[in-house]
C-alpha positions as CSV (number, residue, x, y, z in Angstrom):
1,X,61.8,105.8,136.7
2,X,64.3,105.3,133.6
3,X,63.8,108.1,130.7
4,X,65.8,107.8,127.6
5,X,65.3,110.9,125.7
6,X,66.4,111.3,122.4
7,X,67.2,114.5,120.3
8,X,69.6,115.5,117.1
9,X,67.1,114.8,114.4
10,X,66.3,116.4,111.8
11,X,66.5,116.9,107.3
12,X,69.7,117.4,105.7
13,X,70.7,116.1,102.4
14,X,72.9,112.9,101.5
15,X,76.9,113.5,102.6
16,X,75.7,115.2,105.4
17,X,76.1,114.7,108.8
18,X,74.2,114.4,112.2
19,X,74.8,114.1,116.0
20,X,71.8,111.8,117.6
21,X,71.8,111.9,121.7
22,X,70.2,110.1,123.8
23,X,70.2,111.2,127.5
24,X,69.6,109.7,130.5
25,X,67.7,109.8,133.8
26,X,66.9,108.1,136.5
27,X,69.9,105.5,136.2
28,X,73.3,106.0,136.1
29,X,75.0,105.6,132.4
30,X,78.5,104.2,134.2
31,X,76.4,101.4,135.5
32,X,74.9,100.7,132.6
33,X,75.5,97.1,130.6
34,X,75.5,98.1,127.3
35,X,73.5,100.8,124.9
36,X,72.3,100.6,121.3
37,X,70.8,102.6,118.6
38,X,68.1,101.2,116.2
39,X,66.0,102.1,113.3
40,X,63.0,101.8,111.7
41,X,62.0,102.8,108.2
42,X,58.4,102.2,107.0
43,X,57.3,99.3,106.1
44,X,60.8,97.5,107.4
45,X,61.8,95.8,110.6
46,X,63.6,97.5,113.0
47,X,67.5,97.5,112.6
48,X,70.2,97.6,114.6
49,X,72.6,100.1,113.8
50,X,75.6,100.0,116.9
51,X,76.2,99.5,120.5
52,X,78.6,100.2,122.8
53,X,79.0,97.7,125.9
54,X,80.6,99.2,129.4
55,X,83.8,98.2,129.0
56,X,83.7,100.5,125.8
57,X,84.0,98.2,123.0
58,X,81.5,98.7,119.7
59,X,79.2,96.9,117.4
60,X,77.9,98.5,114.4
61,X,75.6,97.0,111.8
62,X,77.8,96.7,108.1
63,X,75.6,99.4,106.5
64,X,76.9,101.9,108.8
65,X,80.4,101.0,109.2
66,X,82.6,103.5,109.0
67,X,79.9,106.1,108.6
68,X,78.5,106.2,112.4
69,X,80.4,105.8,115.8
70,X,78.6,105.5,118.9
71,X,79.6,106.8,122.3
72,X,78.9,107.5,125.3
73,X,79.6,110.8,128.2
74,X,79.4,109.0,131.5
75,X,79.6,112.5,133.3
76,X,76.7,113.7,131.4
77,X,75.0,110.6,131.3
78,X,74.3,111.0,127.9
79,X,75.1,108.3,124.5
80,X,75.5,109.4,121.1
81,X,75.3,108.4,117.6
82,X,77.8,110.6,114.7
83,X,76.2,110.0,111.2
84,X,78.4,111.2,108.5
85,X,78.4,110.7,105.1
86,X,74.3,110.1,105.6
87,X,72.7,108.2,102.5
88,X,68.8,108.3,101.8
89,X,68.5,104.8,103.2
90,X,69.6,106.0,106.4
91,X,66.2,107.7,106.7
92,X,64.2,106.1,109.9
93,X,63.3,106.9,112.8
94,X,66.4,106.5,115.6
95,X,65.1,105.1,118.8
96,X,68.5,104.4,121.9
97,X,68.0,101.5,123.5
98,X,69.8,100.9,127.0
99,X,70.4,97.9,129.7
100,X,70.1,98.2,133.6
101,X,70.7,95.0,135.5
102,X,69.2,93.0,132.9
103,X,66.1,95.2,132.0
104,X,65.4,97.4,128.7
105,X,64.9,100.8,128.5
106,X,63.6,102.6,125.2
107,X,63.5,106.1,124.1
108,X,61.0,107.7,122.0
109,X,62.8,108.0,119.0
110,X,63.9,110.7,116.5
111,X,63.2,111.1,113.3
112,X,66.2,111.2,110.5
113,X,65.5,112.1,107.0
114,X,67.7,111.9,104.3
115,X,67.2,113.8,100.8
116,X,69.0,112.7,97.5
């Protein structure tokens, strides 16, 4: 059975930064395809904020550019999300999204706020 497990969340105030991880059981991070974050705010749809395929290259969303780098530990089998420079927007809840020969896996998300 696949578990994502998120942790890292948490308050702080804008220019601030946090660390978001998302480990891993049950499969093997090196033979994973790819692995995104998302968010979701209330009352909006769920965003996608970056993702990092197996080959290592990245995709981030143009809100976050610059701002957040995703990466990933093969030996702990764990993916992470750096926030710096966090704005209010940013607030949401973080949910790490990950591939396994073609299947989705989800975790149950984090919750990032962000004060002014």
């Amino acid at each position: 059975q696949v578990q994502l497990v998120e942790s890292g969340g948490g308050l702080v105030q804008a220019g601030g930064s946090l660390r978001l991880s998302c480990a891993v059981s049950g499969r093997l991070l090196r033979f994973n395809t790819m692995m995104s974050w998302y968010r979701q705010a209330p009352g909006k749809q769920r965003e996608l904020v970056a993702t990092i395929f197996s080959g290592g290259s990245t995709n981030y969303a143009d809100s976050v550019k610059g701002r957040f780098t995703i990466s990933r530990d093969n030996a702990k089998n764990t993916a992470y999300l750096q926030m710096n420079s966090l704005k209010p927007e940013d607030t949401a809840v973080y949910h790490c999204m990950g591939i396994w020969s073609g299947l989705r896996y989800w975790g149950q998300g984090t919750q990032v706020t962000v004060s002014s």
